[in-house]
N, CA, C and O of each residue as an XYZ file, in Angstrom:
764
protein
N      67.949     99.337    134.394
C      67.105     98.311    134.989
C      65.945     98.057    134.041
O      65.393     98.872    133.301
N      65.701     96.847    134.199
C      64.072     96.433    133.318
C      63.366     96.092    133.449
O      63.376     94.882    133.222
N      62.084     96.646    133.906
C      60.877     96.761    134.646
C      59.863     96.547    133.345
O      59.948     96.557    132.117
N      58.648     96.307    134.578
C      57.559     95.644    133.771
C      56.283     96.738    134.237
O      56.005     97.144    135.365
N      55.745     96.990    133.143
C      54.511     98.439    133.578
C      53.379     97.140    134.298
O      53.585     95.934    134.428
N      52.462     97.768    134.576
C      50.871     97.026    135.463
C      50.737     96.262    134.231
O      50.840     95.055    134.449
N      50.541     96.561    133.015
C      50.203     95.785    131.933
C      50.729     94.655    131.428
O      50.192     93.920    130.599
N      52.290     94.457    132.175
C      53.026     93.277    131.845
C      54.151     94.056    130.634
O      55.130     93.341    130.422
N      54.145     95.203    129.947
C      55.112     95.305    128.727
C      56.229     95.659    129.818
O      55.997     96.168    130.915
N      57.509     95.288    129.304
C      58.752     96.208    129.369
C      59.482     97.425    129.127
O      59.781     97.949    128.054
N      59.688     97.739    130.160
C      60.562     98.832    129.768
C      62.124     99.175    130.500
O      62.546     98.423    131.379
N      62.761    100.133    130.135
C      64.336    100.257    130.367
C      64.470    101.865    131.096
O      64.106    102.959    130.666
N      65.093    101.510    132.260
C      65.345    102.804    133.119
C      66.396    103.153    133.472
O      66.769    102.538    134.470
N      67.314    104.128    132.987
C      68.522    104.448    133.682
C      68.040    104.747    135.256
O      67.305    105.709    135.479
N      68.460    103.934    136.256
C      67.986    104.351    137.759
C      69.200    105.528    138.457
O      70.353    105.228    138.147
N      69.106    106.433    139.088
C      70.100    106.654    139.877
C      69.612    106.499    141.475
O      68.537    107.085    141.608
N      69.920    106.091    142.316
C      69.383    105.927    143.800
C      70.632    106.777    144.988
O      71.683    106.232    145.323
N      70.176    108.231    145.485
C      70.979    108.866    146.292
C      70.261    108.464    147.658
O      69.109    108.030    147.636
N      70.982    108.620    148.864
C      70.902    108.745    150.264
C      70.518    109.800    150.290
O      70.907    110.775    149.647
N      69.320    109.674    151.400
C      68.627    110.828    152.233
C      69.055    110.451    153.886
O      68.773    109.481    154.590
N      69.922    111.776    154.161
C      70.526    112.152    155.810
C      69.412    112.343    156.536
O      68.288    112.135    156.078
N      69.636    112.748    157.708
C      68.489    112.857    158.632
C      69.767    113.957    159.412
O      70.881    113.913    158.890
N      69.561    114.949    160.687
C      70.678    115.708    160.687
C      71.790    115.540    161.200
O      72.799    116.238    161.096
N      71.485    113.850    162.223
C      72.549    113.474    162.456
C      73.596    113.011    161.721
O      74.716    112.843    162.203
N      73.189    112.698    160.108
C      73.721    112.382    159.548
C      74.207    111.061    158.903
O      75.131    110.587    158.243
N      72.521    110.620    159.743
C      72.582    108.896    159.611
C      71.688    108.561    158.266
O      71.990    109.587    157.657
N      71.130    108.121    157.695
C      70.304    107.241    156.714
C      69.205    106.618    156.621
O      68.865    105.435    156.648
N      68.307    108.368    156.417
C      66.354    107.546    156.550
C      66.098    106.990    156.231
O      65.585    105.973    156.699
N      66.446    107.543    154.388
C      65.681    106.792    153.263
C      66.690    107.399    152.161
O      67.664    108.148    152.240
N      65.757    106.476    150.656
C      66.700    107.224    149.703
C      66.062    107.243    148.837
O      65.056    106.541    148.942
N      66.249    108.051    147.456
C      65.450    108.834    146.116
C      66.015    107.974    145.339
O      67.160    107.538    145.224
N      64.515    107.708    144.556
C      65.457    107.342    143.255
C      64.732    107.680    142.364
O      63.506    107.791    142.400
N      65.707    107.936    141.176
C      65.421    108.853    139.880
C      65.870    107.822    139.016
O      66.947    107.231    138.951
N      64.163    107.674    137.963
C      64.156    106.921    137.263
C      64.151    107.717    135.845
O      63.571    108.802    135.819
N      64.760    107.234    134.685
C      64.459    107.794    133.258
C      64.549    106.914    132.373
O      65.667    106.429    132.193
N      63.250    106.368    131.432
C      62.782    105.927    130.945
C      63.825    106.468    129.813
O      64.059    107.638    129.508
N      64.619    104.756    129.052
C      65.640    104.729    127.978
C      64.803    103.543    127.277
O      65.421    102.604    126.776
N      63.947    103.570    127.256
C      63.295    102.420    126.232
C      63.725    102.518    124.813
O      64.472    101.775    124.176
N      63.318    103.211    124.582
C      63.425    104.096    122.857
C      64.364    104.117    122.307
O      64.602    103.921    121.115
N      65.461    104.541    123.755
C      66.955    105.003    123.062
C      67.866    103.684    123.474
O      69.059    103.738    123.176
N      67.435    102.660    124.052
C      67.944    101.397    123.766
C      67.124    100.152    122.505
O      67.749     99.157    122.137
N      65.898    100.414    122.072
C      65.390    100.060    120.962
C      66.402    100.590    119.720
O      67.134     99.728    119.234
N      66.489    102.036    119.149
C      67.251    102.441    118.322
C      68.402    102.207    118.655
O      69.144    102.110    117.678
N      69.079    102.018    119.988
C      70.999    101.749    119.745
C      70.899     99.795    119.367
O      71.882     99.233    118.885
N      69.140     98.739    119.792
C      69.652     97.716    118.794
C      69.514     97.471    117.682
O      70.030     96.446    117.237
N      68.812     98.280    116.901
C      68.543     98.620    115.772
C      69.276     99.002    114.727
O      69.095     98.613    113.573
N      70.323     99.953    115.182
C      71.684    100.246    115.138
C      72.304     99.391    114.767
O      72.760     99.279    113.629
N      72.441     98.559    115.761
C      73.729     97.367    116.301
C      73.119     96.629    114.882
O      73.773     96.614    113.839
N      71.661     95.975    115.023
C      71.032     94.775    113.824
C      71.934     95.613    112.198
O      72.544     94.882    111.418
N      71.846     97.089    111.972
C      72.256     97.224    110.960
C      73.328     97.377    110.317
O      73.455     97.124    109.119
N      74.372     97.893    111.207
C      76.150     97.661    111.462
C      76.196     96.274    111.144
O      76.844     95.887    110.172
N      75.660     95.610    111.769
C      75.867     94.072    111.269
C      75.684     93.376    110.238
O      76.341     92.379    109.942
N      74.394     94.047    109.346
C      74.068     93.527    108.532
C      75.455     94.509    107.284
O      76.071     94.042    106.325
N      75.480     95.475    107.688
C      76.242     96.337    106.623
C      77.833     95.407    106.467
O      78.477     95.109    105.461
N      78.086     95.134    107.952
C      79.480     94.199    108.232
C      79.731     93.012    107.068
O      80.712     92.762    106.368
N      78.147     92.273    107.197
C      78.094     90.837    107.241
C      77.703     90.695    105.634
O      77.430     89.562    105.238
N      77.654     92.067    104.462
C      76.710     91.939    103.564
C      77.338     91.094    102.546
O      76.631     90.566    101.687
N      78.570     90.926    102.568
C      79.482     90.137    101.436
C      79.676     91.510    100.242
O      80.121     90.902     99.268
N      79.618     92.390     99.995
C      79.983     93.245     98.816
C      80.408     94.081    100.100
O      80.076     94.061    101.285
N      81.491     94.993     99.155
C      82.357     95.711     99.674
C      81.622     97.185     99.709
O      81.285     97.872     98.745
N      81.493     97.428    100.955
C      80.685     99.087    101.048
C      81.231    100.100    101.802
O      81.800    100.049    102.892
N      80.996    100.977    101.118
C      81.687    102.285    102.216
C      80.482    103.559    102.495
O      79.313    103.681    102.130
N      81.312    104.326    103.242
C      79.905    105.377    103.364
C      81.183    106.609    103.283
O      82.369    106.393    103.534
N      80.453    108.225    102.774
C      81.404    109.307    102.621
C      80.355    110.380    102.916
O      79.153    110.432    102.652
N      81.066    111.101    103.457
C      80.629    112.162    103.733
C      79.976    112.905    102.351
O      79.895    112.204    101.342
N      79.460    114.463    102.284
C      78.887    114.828    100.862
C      80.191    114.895     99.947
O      80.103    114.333     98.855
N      81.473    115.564    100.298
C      82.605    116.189     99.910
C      83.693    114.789     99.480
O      84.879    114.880     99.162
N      82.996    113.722     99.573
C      83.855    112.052     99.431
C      84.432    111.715    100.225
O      84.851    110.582     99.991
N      84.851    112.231    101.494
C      85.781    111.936    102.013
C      85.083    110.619    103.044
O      84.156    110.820    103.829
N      85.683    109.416    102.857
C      85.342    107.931    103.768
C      85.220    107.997    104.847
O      86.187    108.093    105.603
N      84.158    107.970    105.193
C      84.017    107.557    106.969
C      83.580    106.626    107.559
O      83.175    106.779    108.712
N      83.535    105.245    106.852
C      83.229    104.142    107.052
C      83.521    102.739    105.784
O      83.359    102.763    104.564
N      83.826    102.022    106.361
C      84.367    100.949    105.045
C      84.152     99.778    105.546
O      85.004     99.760    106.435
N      83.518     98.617    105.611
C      82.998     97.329    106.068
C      84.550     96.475    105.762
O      85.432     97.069    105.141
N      84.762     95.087    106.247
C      85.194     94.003    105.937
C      85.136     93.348    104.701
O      85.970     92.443    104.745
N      84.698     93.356    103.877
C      84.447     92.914    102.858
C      85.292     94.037    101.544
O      85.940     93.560    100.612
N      85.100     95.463    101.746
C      86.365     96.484    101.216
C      87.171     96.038    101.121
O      87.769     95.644    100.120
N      87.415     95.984    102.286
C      88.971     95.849    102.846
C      89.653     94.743    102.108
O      90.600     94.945    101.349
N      89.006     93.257    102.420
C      89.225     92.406    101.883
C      89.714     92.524    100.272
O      90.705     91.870     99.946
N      89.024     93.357     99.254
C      88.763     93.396     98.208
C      89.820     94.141     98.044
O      90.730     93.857     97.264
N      89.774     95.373     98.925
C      91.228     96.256     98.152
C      92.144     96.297     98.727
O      93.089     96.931     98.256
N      92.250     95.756     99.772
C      93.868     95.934    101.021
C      93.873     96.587    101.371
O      94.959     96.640    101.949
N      92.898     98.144    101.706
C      93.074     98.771    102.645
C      92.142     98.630    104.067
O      90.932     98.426    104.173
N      93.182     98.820    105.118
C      92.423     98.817    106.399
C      91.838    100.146    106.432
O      92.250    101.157    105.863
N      90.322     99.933    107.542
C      89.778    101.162    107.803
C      90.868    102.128    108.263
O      91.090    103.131    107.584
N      91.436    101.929    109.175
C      92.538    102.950    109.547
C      93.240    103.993    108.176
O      93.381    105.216    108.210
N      93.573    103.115    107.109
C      94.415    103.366    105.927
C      92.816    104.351    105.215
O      92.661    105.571    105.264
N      92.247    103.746    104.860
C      90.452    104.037    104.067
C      89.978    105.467    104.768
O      90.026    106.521    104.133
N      89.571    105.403    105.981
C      88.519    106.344    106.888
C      89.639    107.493    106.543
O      90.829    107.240    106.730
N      89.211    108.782    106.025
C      89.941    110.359    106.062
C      89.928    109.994    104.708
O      89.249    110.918    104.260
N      90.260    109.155    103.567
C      90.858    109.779    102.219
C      89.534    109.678    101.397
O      88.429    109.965    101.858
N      89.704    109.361    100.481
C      88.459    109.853     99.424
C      88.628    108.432     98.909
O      89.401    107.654     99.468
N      87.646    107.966     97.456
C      87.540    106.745     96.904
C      88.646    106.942     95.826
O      88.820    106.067     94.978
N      89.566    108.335     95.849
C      90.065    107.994     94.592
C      91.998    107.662     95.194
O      93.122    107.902     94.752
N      91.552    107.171     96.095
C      93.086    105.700     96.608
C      92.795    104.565     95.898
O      93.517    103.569     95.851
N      91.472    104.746     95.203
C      91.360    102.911     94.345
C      91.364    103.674     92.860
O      91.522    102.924     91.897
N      91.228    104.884     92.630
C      91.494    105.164     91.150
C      92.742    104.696     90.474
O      93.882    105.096     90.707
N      92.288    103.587     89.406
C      93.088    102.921     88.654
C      93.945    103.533     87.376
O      94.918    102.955     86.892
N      93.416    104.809     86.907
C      93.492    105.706     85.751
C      92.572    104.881     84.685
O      92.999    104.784     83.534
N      91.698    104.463     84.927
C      91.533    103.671     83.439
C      90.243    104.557     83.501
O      89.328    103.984     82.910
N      89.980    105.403     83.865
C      88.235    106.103     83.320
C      88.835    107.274     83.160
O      89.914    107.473     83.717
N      88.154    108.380     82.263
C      88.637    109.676     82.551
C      87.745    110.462     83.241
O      86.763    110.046     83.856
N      88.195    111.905     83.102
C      87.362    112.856     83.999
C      85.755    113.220     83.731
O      85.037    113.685     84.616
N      85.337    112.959     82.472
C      84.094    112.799     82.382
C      83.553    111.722     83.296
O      82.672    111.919     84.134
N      84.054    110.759     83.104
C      83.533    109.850     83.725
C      82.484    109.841     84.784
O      81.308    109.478     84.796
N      83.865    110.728     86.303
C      83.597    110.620     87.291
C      82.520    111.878     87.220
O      81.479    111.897     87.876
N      83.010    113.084     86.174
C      82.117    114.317     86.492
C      80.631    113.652     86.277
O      79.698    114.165     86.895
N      80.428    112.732     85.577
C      78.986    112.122     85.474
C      78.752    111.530     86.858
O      77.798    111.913     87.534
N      79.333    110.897     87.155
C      79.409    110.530     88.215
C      78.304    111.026     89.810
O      77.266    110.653     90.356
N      79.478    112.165     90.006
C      79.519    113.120     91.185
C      77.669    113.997     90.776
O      76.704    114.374     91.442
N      78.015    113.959     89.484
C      76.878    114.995     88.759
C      75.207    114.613     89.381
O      74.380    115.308     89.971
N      75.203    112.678     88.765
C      74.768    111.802     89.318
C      73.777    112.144     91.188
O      72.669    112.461     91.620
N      75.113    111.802     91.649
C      74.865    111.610     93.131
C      74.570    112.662     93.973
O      73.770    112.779     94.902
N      75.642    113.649     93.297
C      74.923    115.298     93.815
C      73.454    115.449     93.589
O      72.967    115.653     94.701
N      72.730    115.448     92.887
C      71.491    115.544     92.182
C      70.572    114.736     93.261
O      69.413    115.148     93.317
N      70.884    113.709     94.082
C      70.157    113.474     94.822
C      70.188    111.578     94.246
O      69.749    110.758     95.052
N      70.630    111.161     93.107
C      70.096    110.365     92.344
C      70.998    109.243     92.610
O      72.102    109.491     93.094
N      70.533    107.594     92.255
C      71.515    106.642     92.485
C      72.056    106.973     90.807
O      71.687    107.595     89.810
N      73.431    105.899     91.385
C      74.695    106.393     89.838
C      74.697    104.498     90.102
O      74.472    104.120     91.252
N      74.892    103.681     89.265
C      75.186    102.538     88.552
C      75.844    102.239     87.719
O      75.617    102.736     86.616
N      77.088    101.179     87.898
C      78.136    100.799     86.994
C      79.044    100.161     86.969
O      79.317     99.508     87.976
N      79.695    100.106     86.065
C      81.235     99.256     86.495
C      82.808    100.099     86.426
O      83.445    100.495     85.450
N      83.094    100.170     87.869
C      84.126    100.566     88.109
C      85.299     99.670     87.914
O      85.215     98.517     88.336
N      87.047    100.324     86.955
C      88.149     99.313     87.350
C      89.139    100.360     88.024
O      89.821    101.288     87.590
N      88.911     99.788     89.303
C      89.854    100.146     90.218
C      90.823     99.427     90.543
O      90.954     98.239     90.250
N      91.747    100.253     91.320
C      93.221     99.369     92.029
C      93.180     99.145     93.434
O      92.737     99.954     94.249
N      93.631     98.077     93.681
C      94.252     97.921     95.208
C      95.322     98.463     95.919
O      96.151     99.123     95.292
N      95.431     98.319     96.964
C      96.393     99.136     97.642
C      98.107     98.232     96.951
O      99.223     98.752     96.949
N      97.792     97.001     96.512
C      99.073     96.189     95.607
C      99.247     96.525     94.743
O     100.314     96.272     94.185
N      98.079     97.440     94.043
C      98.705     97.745     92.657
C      97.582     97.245     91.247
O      97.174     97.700     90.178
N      97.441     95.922     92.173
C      96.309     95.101     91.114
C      95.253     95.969     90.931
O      94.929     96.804     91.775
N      94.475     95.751     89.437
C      93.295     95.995     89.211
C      92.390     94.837     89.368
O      92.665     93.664     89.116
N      91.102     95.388     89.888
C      89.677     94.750     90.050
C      88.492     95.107     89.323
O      88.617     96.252     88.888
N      87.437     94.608     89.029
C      86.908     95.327     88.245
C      85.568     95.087     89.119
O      85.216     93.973     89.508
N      84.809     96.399     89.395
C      83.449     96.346     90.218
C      82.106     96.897     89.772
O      82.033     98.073     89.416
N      81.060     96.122     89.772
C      79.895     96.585     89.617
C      79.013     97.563     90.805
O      78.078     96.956     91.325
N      79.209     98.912     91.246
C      78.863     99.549     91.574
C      77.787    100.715     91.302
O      77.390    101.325     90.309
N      77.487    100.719     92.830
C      75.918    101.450     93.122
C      76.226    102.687     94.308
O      76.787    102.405     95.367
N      75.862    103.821     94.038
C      76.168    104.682     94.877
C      75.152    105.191     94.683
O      74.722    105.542     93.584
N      74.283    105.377     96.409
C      73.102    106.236     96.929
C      73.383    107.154     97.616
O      74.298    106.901     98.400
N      72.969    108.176     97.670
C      72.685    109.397     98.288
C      72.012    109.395     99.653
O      70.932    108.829     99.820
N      72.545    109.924    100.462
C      72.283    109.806    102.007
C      71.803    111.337    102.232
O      72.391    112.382    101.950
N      70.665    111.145    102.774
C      69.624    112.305    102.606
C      69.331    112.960    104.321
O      69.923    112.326    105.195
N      68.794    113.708    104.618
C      68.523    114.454    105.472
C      67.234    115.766    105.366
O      67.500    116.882    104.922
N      66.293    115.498    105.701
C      65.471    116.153    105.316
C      65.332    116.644    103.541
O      64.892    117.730    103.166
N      65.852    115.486    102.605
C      65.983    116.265    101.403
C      66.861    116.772    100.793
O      66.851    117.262     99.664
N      68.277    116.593    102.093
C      69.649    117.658    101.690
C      70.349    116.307    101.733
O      70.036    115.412    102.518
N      71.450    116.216    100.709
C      72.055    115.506    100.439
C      73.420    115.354    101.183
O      74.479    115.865    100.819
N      73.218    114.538    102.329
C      75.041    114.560    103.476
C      75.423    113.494    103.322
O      75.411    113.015    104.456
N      75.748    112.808    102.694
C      76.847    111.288    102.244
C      76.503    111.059    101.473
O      75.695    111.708    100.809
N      77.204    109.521    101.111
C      76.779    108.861    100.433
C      77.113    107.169    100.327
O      78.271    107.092    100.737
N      76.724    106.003    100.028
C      77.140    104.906    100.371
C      77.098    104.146     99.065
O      76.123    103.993     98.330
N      78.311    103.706     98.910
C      78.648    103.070     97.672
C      78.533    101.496     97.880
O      79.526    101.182     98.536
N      77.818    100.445     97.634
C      77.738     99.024     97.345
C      78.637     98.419     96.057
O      78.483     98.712     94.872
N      79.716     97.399     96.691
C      80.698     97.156     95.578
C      80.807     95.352     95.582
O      81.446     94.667     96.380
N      79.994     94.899     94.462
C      80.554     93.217     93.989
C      81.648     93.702     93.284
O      81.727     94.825     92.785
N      82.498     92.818     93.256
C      83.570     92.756     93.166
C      83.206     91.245     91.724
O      82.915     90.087     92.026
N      83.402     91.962     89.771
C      82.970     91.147     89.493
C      84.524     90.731     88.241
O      84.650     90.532     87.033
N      85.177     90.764     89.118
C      86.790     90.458     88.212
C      86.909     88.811     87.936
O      87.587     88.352     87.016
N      86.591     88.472     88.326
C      86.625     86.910     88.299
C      85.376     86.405     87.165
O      85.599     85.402     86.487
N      84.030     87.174     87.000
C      83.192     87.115     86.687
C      83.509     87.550     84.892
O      83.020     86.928     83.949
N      84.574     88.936     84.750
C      84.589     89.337     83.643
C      85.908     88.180     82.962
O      86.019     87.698     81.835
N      86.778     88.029     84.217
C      87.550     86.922     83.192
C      87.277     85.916     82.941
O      87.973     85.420     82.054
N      86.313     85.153     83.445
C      85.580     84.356     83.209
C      84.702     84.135     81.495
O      84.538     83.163     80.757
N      84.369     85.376     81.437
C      83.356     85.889     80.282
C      84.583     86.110     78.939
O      84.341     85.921     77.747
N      85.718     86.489     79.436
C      86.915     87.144     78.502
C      87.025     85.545     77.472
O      87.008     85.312     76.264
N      87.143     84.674     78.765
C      87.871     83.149     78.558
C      87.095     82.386     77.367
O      87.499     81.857     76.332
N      85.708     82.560     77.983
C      84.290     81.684     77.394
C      84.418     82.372     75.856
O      84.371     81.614     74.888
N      84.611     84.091     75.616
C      84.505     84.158     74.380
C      85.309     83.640     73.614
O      84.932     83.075     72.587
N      86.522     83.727     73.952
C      88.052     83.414     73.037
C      87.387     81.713     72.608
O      87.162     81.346     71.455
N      87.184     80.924     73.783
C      86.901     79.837     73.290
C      85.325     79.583     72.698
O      84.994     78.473     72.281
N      84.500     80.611     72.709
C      83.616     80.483     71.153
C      84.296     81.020     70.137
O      83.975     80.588     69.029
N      85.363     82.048     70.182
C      86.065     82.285     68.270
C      87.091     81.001     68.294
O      87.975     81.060     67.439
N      87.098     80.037     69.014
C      88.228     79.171     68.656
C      86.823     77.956     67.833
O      86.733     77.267     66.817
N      85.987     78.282     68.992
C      84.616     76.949     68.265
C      84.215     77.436     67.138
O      83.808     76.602     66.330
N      84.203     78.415     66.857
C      83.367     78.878     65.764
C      84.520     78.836     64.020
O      84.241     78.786     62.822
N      85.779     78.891     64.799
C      86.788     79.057     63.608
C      86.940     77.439     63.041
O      86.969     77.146     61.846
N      87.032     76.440     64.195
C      87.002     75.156     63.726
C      85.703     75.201     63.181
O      85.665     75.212     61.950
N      84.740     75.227     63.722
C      83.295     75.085     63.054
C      83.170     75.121     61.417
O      82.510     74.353     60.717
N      84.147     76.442     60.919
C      84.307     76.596     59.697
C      85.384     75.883     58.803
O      85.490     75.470     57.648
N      86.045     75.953     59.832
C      87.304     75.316     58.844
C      86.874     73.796     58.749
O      87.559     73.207     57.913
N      85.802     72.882     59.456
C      85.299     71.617     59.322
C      84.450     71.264     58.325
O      84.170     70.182     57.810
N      83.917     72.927     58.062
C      82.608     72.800     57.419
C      83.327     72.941     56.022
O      82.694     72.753     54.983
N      84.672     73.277     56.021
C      85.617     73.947     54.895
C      85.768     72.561     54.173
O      85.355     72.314     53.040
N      86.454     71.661     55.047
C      87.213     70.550     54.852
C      86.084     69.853     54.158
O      86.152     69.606     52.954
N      84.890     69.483     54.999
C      83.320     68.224     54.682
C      83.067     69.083     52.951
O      82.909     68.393     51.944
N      83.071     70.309     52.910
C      82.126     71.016     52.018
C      83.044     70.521     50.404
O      82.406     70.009     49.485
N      84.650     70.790     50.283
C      85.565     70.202     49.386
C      85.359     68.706     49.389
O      84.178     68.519     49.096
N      85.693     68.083     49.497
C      84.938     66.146     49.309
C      83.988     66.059     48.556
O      84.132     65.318     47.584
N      82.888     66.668     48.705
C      81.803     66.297     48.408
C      81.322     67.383     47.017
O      80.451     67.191     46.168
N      82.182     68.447     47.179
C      81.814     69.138     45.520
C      83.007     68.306     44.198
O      82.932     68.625     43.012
């Protein structure tokens, strides 16, 4: 229920209301027991505002326990790698290991995030098809008084972005090769 104090603010009461007998067994009056859930319905929308925002963020994010193992993966993952939470939640991040980094890599990595510290980079991982993607990733450390219990990885997804960049160069060594061979052709004429 949501009641209003003398002052006019709001607040939130789990009510319970029992019957009071009399000895015939009829119905004087009745108790009611109020407990003030203000707080703990403030933090469950607070909650809700940030699930949503985590849902709604457009980069692909997950959250893991300290030991890696996934216990959360947004819409936007999924999208990116084909796996459903169902498939994602229990395994670790390395269902998207592509083989293309080696074990240093990740030991920097883990080394990284254990330590308490964010890790930054570009990951090429695989999809659950097989395809590779290539991602600019951020993994923070999920803290607890100081002790390190998860962790949440933020993933753009920038494959489109690097072939993009692959394309643009080839066609500056194609500009740059005519460039010369024009400058080849003008430069003979004129000596």
């Amino acid at each position: 229920i949501v009641n209003r104090t003398k002052h006019g603010d709001r607040y939130v009461v789990e009510q319970t209301i029992a019957p009071v007998e009399n000895d015939d067994g009829e119905i004087v009056n009745f108790v009611a027991v109020n407990i003030d859930i203000t707080q703990r319905k403030e933090r469950e929308r607070e909650l809700e505002r940030f699930r949503n925002a985590v849902e709604h963020a457009g980069h692909g994010i997950f959250i893991t326990d300290v030991d890696g193992t996934i216990e959360y993966v947004n819409r936007a993952l999924e999208e990116t790698t084909g796996y459903t939470p169902a498939e994602a939640v229990g395994q670790t991040p390395a269902i998207l290991n592509s083989g293309a980094h080696d074990e240093s890599f990740y030991d920097e990595l883990w080394e990284t995030i254990l330590n308490g510290e964010i890790w930054q980079g570009e990951v090429i991982n695989e999809r659950k098809d097989g395809s590779r993607y290539v991602v600019d990733q951020t993994i923070a450390p999920i803290t607890d008084d100081g002790t390190v219990v998860g962790f949440v990885a933020i993933n753009l997804d920038v494959t489109q972005l690097k072939t993009y960049r692959r394309e643009l160069e080839v066609q500056n060594e194609r500009l740059k090769q005519y460039g010369q061979t024009v400058a080849h052709d003008l430069r003979n004429p004129l000596n």
